[in-house]
C-alpha positions in Angstrom: 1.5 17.3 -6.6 4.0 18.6 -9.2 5.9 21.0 -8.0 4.3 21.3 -4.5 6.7 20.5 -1.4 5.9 17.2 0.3 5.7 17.2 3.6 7.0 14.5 5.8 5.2 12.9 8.3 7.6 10.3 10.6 5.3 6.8 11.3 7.4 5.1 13.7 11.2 4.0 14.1 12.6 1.6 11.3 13.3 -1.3 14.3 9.5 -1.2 15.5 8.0 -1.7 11.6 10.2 -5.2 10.9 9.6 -7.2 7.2 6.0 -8.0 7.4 4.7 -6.2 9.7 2.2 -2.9 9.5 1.3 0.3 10.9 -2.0 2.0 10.5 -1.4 5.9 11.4 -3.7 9.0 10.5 -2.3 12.1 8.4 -4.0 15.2 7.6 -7.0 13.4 8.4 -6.0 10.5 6.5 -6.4 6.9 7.7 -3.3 5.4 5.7 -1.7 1.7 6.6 2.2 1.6 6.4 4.0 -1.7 5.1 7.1 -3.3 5.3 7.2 -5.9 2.6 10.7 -7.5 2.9 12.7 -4.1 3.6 10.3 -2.3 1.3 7.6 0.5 2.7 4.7 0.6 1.1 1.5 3.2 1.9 -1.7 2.4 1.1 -5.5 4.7 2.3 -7.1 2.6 4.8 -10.2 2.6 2.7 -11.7 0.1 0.2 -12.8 1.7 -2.8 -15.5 -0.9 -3.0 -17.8 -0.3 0.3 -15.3 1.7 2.1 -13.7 -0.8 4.3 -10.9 -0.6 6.8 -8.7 -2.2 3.6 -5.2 -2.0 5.3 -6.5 -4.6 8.2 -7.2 -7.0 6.2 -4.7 -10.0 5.5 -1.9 -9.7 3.5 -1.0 -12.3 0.8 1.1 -13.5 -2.1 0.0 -12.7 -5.1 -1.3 -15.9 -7.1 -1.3 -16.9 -10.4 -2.5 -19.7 -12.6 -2.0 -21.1 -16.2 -3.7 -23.6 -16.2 -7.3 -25.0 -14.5 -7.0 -26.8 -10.9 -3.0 -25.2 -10.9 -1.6 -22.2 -9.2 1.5 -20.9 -8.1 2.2 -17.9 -5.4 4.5 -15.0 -6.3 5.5 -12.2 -5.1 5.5 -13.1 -0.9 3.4 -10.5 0.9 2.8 -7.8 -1.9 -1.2 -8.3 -1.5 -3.9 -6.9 0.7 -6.9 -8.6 0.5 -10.1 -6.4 2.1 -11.4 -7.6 5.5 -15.0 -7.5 3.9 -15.4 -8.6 0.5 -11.5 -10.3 -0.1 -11.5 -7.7 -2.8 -7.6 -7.9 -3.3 -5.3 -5.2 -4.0 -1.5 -4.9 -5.3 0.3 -3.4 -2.3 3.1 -1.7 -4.6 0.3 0.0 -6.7 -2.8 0.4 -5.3 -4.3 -1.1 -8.1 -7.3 -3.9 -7.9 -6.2 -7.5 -8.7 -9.9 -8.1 -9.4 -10.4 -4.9 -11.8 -7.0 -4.0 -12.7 -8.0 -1.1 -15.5 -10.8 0.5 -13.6 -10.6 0.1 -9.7 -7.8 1.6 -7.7 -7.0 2.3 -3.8 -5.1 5.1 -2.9 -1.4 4.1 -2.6 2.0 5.6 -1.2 4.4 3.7 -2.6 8.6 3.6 -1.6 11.1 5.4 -2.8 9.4 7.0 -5.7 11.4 10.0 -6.9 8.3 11.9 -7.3 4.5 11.6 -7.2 2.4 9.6 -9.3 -0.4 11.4 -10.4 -3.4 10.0 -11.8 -7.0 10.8 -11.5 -7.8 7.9 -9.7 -5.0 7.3 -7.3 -3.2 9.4 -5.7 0.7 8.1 -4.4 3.3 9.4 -2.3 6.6 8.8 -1.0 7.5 6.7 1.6 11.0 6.1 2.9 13.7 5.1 5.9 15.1 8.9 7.0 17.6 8.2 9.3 16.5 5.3 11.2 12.5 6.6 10.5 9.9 5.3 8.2 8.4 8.6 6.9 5.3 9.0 4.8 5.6 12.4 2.5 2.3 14.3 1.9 
């Protein structure tokens, strides 16, 4: 998308999308889930990559680490979407697989990016508060 204009599309007011909450909406055709993650927006494709699942219904975690066997800790509260289907988990500030982090990839719309990520696997737009709106840019 270098170079092209974006296009914004307004989701819903800021007040009706509170911390921790979701909206799923459909642009251009696109089924695309909207996230607030503590004051942060977030955009992922409603799709699993892995059997094509309605991925942004599914629940949404903390992402979970461990150093050692039969230990674990959480981390970052509510920056996980694990797939309705297959709890195939995803990184809801990326896109990227938790399972297959180097080769498996949602499409993701992350916040506040200054311009898009391009990649040939993911594709990632804009999403911000304009004026009292959360607005996805296509």
């Amino acid at each position: 998308m270098t170079g092209a204009a974006r296009k914004p599309y307004p989701v819903c007011p800021v007040a009706e999308l509170p911390a921790g909450q979701r909206r799923i909406v459909t642009i251009e055709g696109k089924s695309i889930g909207v996230f607030n993650v503590d004051g942060r927006y977030f955009a992922l494709r409603n799709r699993c990559p892995h059997r094509g699942a309605p991925l942004c219904e599914g629940q949404v975690v903390d992402f979970v680490t461990a150093t050692k066997p039969y230990t674990w800790e959480t981390q970052r509260p509510g920056e996980v979407i694990r797939c309705p289907w297959h709890s195939w988990e995803f990184d809801l500030t990326t896109g990227r697989s938790l399972c297959f982090p180097d080769t498996i990839r949602t499409t993701s719309y992350p916040a506040g990016a200054s311009s898009a990520v391009e990649s040939e696997k993911i594709d990632t737009y804009m999403v911000t508060d304009l004026q009292g709106m959360v607005v996805v840019w296509l």
